[in-house]
mmCIF file of the C-alpha atoms, coordinates in Angstrom:
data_MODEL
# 
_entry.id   MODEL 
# 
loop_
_atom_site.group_PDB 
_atom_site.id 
_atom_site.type_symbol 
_atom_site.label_atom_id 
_atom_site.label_alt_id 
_atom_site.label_comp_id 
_atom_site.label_asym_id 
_atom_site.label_entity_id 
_atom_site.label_seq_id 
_atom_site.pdbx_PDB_ins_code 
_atom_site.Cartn_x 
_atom_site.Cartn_y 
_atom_site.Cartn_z 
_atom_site.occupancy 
_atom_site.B_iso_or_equiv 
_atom_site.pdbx_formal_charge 
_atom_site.auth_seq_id 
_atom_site.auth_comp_id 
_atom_site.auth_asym_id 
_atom_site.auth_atom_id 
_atom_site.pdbx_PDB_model_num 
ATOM 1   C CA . UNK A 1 1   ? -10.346 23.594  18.315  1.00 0.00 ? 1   UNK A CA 1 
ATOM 2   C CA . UNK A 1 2   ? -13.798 25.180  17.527  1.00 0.00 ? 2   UNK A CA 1 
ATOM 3   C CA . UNK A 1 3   ? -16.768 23.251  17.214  1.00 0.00 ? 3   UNK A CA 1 
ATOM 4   C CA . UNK A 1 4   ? -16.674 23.404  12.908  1.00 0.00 ? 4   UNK A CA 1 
ATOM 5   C CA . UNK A 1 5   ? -13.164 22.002  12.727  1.00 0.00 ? 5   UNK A CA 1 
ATOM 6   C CA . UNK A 1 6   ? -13.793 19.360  15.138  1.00 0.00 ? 6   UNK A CA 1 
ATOM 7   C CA . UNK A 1 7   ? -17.244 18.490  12.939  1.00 0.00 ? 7   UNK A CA 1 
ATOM 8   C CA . UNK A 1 8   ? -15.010 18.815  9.253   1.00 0.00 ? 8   UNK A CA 1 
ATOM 9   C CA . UNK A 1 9   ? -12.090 16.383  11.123  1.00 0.00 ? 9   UNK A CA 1 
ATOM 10  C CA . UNK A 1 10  ? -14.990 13.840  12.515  1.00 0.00 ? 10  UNK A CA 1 
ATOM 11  C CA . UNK A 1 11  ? -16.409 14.071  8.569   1.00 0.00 ? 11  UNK A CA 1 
ATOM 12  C CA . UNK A 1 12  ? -13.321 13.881  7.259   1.00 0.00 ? 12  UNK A CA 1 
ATOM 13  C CA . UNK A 1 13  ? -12.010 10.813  9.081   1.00 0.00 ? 13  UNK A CA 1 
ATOM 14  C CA . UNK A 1 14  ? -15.658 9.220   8.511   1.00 0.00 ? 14  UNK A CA 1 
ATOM 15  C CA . UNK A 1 15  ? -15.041 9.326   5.137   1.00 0.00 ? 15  UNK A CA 1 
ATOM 16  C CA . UNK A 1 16  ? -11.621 8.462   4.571   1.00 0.00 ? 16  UNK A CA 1 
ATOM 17  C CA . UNK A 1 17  ? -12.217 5.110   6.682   1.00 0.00 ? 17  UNK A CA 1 
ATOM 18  C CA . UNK A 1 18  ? -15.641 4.542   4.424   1.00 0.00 ? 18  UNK A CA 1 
ATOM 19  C CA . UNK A 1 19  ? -13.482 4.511   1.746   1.00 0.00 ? 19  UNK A CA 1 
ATOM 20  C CA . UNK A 1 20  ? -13.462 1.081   -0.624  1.00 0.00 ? 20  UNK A CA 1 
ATOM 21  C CA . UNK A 1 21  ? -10.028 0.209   -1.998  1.00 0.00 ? 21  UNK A CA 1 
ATOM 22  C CA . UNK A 1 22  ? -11.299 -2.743  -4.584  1.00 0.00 ? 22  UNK A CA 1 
ATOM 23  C CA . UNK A 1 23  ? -7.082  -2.870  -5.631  1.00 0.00 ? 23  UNK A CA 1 
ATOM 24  C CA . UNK A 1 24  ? -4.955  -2.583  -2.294  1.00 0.00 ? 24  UNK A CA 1 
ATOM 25  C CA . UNK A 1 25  ? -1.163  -2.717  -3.155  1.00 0.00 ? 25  UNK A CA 1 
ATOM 26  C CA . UNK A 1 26  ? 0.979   -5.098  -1.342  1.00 0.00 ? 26  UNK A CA 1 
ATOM 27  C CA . UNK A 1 27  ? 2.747   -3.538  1.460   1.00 0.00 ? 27  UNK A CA 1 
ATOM 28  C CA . UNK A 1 28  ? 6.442   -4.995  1.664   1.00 0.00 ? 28  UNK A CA 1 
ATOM 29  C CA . UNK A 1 29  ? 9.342   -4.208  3.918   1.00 0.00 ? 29  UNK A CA 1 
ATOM 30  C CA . UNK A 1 30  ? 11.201  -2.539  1.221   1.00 0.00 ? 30  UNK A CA 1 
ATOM 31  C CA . UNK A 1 31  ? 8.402   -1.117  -0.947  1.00 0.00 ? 31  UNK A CA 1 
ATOM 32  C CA . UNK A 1 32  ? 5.302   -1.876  -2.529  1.00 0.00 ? 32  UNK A CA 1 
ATOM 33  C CA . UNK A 1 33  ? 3.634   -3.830  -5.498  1.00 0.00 ? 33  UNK A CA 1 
ATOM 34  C CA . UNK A 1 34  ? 0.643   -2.195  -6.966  1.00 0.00 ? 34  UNK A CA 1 
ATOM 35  C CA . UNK A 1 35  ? -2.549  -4.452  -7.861  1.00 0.00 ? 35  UNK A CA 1 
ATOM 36  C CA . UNK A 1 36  ? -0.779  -5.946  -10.597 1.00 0.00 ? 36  UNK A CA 1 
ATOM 37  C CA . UNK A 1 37  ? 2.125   -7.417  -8.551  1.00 0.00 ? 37  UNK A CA 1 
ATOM 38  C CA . UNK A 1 38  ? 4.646   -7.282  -11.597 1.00 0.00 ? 38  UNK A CA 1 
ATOM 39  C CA . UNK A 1 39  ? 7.617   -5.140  -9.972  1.00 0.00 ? 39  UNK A CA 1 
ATOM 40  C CA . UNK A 1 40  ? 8.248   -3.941  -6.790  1.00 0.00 ? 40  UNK A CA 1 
ATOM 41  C CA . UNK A 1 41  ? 8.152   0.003   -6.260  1.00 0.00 ? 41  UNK A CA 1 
ATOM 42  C CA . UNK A 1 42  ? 11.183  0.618   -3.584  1.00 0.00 ? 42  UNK A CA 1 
ATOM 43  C CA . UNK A 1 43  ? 10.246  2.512   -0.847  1.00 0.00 ? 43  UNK A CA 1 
ATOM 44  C CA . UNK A 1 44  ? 11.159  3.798   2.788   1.00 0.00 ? 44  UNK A CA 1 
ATOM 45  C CA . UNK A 1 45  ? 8.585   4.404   5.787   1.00 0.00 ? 45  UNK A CA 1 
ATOM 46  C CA . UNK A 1 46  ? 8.568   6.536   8.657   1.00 0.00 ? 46  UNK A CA 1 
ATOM 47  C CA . UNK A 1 47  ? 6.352   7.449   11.350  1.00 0.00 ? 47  UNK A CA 1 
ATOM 48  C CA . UNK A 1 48  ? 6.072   11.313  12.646  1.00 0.00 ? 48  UNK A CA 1 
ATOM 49  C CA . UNK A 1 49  ? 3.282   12.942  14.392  1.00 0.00 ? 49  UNK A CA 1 
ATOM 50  C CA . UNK A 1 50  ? 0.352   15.197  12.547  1.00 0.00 ? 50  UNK A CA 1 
ATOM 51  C CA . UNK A 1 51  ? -1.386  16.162  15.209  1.00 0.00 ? 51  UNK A CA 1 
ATOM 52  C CA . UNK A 1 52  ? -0.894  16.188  19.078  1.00 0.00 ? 52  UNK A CA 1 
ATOM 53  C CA . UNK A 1 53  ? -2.718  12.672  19.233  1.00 0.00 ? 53  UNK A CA 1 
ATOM 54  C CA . UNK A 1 54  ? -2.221  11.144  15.673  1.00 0.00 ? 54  UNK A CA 1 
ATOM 55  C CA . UNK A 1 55  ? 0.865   9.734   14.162  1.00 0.00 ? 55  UNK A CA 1 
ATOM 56  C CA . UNK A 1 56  ? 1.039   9.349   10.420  1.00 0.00 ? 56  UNK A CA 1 
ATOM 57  C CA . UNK A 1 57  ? 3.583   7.205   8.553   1.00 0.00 ? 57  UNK A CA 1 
ATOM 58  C CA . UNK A 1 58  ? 5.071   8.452   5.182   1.00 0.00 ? 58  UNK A CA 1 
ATOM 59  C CA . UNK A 1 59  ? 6.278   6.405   2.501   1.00 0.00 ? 59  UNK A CA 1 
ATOM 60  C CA . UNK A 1 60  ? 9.148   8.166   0.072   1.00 0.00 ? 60  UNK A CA 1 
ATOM 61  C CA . UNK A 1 61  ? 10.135  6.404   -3.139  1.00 0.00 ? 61  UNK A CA 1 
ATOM 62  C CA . UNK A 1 62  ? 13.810  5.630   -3.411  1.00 0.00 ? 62  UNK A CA 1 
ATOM 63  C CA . UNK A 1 63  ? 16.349  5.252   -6.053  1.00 0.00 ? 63  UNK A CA 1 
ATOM 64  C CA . UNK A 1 64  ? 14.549  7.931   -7.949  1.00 0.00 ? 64  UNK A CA 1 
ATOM 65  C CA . UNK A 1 65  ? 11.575  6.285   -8.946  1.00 0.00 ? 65  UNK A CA 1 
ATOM 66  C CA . UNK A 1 66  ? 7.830   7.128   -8.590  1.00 0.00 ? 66  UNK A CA 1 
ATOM 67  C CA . UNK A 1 67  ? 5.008   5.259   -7.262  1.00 0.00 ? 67  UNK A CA 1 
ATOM 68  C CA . UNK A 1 68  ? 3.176   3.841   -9.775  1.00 0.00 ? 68  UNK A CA 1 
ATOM 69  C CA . UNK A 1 69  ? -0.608  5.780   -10.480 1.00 0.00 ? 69  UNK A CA 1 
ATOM 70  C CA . UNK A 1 70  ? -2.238  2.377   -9.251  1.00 0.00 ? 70  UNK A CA 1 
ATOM 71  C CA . UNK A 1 71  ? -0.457  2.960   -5.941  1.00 0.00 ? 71  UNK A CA 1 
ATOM 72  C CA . UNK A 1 72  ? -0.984  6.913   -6.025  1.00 0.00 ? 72  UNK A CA 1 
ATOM 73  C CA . UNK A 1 73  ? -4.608  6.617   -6.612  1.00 0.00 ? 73  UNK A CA 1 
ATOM 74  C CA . UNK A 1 74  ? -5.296  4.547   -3.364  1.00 0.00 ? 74  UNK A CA 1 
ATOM 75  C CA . UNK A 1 75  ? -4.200  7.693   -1.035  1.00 0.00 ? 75  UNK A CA 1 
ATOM 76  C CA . UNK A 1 76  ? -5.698  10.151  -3.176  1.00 0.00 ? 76  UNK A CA 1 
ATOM 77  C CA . UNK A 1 77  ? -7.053  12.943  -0.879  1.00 0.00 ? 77  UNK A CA 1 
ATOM 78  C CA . UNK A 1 78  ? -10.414 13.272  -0.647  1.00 0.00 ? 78  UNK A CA 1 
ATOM 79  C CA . UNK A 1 79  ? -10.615 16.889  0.056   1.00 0.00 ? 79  UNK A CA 1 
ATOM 80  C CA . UNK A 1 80  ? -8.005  19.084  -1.138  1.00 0.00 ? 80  UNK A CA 1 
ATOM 81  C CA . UNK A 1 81  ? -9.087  21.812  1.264   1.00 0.00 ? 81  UNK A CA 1 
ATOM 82  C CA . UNK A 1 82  ? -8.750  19.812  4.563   1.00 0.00 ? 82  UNK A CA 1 
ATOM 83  C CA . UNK A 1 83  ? -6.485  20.606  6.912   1.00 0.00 ? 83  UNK A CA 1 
ATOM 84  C CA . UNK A 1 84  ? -5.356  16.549  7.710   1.00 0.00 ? 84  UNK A CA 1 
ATOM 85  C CA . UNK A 1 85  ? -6.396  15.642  3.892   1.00 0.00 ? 85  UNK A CA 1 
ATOM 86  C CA . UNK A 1 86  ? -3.115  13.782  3.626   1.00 0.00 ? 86  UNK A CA 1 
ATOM 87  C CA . UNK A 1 87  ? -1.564  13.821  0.305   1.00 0.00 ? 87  UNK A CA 1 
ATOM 88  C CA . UNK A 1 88  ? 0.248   11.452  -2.308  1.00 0.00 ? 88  UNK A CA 1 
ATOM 89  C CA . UNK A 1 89  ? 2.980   13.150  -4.677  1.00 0.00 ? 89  UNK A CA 1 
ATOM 90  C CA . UNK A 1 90  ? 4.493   10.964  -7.312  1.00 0.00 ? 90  UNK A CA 1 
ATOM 91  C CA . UNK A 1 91  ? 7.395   9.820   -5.042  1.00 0.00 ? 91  UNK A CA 1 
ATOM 92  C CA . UNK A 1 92  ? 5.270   10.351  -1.631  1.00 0.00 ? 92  UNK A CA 1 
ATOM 93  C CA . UNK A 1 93  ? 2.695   8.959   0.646   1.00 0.00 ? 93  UNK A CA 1 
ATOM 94  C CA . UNK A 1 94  ? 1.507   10.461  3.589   1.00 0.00 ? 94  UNK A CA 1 
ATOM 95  C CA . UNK A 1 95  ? -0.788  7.819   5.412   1.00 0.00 ? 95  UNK A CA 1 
ATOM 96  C CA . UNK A 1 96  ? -3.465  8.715   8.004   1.00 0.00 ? 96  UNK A CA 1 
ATOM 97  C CA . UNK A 1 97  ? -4.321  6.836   11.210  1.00 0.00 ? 97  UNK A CA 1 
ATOM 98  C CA . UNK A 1 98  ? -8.007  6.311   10.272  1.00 0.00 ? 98  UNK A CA 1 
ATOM 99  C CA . UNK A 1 99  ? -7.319  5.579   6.105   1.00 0.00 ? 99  UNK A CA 1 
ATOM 100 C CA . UNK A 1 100 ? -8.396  2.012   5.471   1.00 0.00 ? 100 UNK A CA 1 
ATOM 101 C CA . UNK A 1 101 ? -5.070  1.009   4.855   1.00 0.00 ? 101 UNK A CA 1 
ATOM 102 C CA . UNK A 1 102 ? -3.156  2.201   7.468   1.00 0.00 ? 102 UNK A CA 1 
ATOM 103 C CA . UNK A 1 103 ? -2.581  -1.330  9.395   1.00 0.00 ? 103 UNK A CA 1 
ATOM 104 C CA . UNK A 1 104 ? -1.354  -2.862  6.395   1.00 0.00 ? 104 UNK A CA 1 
ATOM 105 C CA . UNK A 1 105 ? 1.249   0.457   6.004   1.00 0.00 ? 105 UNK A CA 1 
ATOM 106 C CA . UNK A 1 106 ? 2.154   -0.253  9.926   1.00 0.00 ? 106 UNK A CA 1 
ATOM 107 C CA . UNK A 1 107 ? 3.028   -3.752  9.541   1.00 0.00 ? 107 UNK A CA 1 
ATOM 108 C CA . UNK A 1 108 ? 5.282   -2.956  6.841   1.00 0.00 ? 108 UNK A CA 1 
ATOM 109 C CA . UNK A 1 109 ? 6.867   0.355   8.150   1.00 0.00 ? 109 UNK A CA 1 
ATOM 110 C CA . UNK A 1 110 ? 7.239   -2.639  11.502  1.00 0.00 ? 110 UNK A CA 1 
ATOM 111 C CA . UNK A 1 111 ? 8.671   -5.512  8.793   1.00 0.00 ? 111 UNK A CA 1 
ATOM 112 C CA . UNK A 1 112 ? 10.794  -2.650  7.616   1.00 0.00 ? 112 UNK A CA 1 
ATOM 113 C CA . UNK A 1 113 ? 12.393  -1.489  10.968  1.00 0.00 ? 113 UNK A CA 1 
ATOM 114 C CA . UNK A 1 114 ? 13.532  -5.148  12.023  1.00 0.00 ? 114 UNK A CA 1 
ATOM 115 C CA . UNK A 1 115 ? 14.875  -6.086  8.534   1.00 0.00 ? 115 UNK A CA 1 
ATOM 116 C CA . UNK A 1 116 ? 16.990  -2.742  8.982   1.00 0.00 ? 116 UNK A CA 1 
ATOM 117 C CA . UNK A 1 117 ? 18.107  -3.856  12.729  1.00 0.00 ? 117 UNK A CA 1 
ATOM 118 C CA . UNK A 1 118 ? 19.174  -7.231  11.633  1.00 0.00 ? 118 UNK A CA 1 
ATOM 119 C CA . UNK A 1 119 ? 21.179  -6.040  8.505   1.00 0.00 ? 119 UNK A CA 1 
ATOM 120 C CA . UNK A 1 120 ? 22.628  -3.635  11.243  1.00 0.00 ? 120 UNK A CA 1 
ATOM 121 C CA . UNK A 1 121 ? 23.445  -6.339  13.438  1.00 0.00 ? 121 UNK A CA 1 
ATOM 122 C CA . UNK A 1 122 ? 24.898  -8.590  10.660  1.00 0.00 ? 122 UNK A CA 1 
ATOM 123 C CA . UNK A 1 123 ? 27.325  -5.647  9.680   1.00 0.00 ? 123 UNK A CA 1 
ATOM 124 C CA . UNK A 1 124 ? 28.395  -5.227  13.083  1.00 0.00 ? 124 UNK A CA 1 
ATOM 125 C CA . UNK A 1 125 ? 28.917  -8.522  13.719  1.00 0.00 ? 125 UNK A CA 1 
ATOM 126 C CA . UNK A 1 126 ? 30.812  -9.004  10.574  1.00 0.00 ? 126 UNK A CA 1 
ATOM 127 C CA . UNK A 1 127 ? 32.689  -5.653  11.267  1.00 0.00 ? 127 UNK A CA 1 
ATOM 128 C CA . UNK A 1 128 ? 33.707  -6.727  14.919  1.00 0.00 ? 128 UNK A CA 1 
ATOM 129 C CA . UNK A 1 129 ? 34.750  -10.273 13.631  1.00 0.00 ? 129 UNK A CA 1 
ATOM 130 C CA . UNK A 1 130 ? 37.301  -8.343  11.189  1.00 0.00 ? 130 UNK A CA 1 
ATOM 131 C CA . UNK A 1 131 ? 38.866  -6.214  13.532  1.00 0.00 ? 131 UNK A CA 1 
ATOM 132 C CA . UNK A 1 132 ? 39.494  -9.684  16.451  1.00 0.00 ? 132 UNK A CA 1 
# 
């Protein structure tokens, strides 16, 4: 990488992380609940990489819904133009590493993947117990 990307992407990140969210969402295993709490916003998360170091998790809206603007507005990208500048469509989150809520995102995209594994388990339990 030349020396003016590297400087934009140490900006960049320096900002993002600076950033004050005074309304975080709740993060849940199966969505989240904007500031207001009133209704759940079902959701999905997975994790893929962005960069050779960085992995990113993305949250998609399901049952044809949208994130609510609450939601939307705390992933907001800050710059437009930058390369890793993330984005958040109206049924799509793409979270950064260094964005200040990116551990709360993790521990749900985590809750998420073990809720998943144990309904897994519970239908193949309950599958095997027809079939004996």
């Amino acid at each position: 990488m030349t020396s003016s990307i590297i400087k934009k992407t140490a900006e960049y990140k320096a900002k993002e992380a600076a950033r004050v969210i005074e309304q975080a969402p709740l993060f849940c295993w199966n969505g989240i609940k904007d500031a207001t709490g009133k209704k759940l916003q079902p959701a999905y998360y997975s994790e893929g990489a962005v960069t050779d170091s960085e992995k990113a998790i993305f949250i998609r809206a399901t049952g044809g819904t949208s994130f609510s603007p609450q939601v939307l507005n705390c992933f907001k990208a800050i710059e437009t133009s930058y390369l890793m500048g993330g984005y958040s469509r109206c049924d799509r989150i793409h979270v950064h590493p260094f964005h200040p809520l990116y551990s709360q995102v993790k521990a749900a995209a985590k809750a998420s993947v073990v809720k998943e594994e144990k309904l897994f388990a519970a239908r193949r339990a309950k599958r095997e117990k027809l079939v004996a």
